[in-house]
C-alpha positions, 0 to 999 in steps of 0.5 A, a space after each residue: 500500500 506505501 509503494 502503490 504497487 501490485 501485489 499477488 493475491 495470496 491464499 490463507 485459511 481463517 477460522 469461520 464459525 469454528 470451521 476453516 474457510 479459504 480465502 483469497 486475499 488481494 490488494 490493487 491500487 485503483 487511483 486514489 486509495 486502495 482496493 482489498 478483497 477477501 473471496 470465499 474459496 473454499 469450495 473451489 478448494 474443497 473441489 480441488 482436494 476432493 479430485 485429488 482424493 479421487 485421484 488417490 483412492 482409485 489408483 490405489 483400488 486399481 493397482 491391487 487387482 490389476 497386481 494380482 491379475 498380473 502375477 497370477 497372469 504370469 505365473 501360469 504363463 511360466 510356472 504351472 504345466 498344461 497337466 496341473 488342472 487344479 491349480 489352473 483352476 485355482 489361478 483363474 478363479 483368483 483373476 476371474 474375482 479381481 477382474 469382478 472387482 475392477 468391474 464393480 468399482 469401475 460401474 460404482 464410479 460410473 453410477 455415482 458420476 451420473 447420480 452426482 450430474 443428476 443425467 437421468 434422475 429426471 426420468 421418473 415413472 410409476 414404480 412398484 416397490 415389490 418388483 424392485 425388493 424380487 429382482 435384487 434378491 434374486 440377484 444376490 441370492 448366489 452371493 449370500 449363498 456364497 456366504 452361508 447367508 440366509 435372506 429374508 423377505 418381509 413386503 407387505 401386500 398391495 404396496 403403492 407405487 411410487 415415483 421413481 427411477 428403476 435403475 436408480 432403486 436398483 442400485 440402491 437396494 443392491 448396495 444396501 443388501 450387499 453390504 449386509 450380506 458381507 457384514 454378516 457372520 456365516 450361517 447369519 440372516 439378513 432382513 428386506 422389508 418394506 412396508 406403507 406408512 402414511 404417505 411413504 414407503 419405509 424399506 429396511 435392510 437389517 443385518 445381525 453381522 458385525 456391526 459399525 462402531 459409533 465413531 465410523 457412523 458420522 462417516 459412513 455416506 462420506 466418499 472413500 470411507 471406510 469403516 475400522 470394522 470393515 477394515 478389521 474383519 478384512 471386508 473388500 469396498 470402495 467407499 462408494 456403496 453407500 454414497 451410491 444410495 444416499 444419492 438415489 435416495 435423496 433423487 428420490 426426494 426421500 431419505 436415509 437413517 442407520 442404527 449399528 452397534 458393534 457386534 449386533 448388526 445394522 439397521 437401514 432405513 429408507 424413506 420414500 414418497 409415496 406416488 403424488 405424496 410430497 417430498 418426506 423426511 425419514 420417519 424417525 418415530 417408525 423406522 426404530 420402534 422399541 419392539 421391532 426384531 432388531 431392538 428385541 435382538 438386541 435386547 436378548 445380547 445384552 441379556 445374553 437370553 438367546 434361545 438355541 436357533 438364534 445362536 448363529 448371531 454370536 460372533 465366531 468363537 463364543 460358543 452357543 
């Protein structure tokens, strides 16, 4: 200001209501006096660190299959004979589940890249509900087998339709139901319900797996995250599932809630309009009344009252 000259704008982060914000700040001498400005940018920073976290995250979900793919790869070429079917066999089927996981992670990125540009939200038509819960069971049957999973259905009869994107409720319901089955313990269950309440449909996925600490809750529809139980227990993801669902959720003019306690299971809970219905929050007085069966299952651990069929709960080792 004393030599009226130019200066550079310079970036510095201020504290705003107990958050950081970034600021741009600058100097320029129009004639007499001076001109300062203070810009708010820190959503273009935000966006910024949030293309190199995508930069990061991914590169690090493609390079561990596509090294596994590789050495598998090369050790058939150079290390296993045309007589040694077995372990043939036994390398194929590891790059066959790596090659499933690139695919998965390159169709999630590709979902949430459409959901976040909102390209073909807009295509609403009447839904039902039922159709939705049939097609993705059938679906993840062959992983729940897999798994030693049971599912179970619970939809009520003569459900109303609702406004929606089928895609959209497909991917949905397919990470919601997916996540529970790999969060489940072997020989567990997992519960798809759905039901009409005032104006909205209410659909549950519940799991009696392992759980989500409290910690990790604030977090889970965050981009990338992984939960420490997942990472513990060795449980493959992205982080991108449940982003996937909070955004077909929220096209949806409807909305989410979750209940987890480590080592009981979890609980989601989507809200949706009902056709023609306004937009709706999550109805927090329905979705986790005191006696649904997983507050009563709950109940039963911590009085340690199971009863011998519900022994499969346990977490491995517990005995029954």
């Amino acid at each position: 200001m004393i030599t009226g000259e130019r200066v550079p704008s310079k970036e510095v982060t201020l504290m705003y209501s107990d958050r950081p914000c970034d600021v741009l700040l600058g100097v320029a001498p129009p004639g007499a006096g001076f001109l300062l400005s203070l810009a708010d940018i820190t959503q273009i920073k935000e966006a910024d660190r949030f293309k190199s976290d995508i930069v990061t995250n991914v590169s690090h979900e493609f390079r561990t299959p596509l090294a596994i793919i590789k050495a598998y790869s090369e050790l058939l070429m150079d290390e296993v004979g045309a007589e040694d079917a077995s372990l043939r066999r036994e390398f194929l089927s590891v790059i066959d589940s790596e090659t499933d996981r690139l695919a998965d992670l390159v169709s999630n990125l590709l979902d949430l890249a459409r959901l976040e540009a909102r390209r073909g939200v807009e295509e609403m038509a009447p839904v039902a509900i039922t159709d939705i819960v049939d097609d993705v069971v059938a679906e993840a049957r062959f992983q729940a087998d897999a798994r030693n999973v049971a599912i179970d259905t619970q939809v009520a009869a003569a459900l109303p339709s609702i406004m929606g994107n089928k895609p959209l409720l497909v991917i949905m319901l397919r990470n919601l139901l997916g996540n529970a089955i790999k969060f489940s313990h072997s020989g567990g269950r997992v519960e798809v319900s759905a039901k009409h309440v005032g104006n909205s449909l209410l659909l549950k996925v519940t799991d009696y797996g392992i759980g989500v600490a409290e910690a990790d809750l604030p977090h889970l529809f965050d981009k990338f995250y992984r939960s420490t139980t997942a990472q513990v227990a060795g449980i493959r993801g992205t982080g991108i599932g449940l982003v996937l669902v909070k955004q077909a959720v929220e096209a949806h003019h409807g909305a989410i809630t979750e209940e987890s306690h480590a080592d009981l299971g979890t609980c989601f809970t989507v809200t949706l309009p009902t056709r023609g219905a306004p937009p709706m929050v999550a109805a927090k007085g329905v979705e986790r009344q005191p006696d649904s069966e997983f507050a009563r299952r709950s109940n039963r651990w911590h009085g340690d009252l199971y009863s011998e069929h519900e022994a499969w709960i346990r977490h491995p080792g517990r005995g029954s």
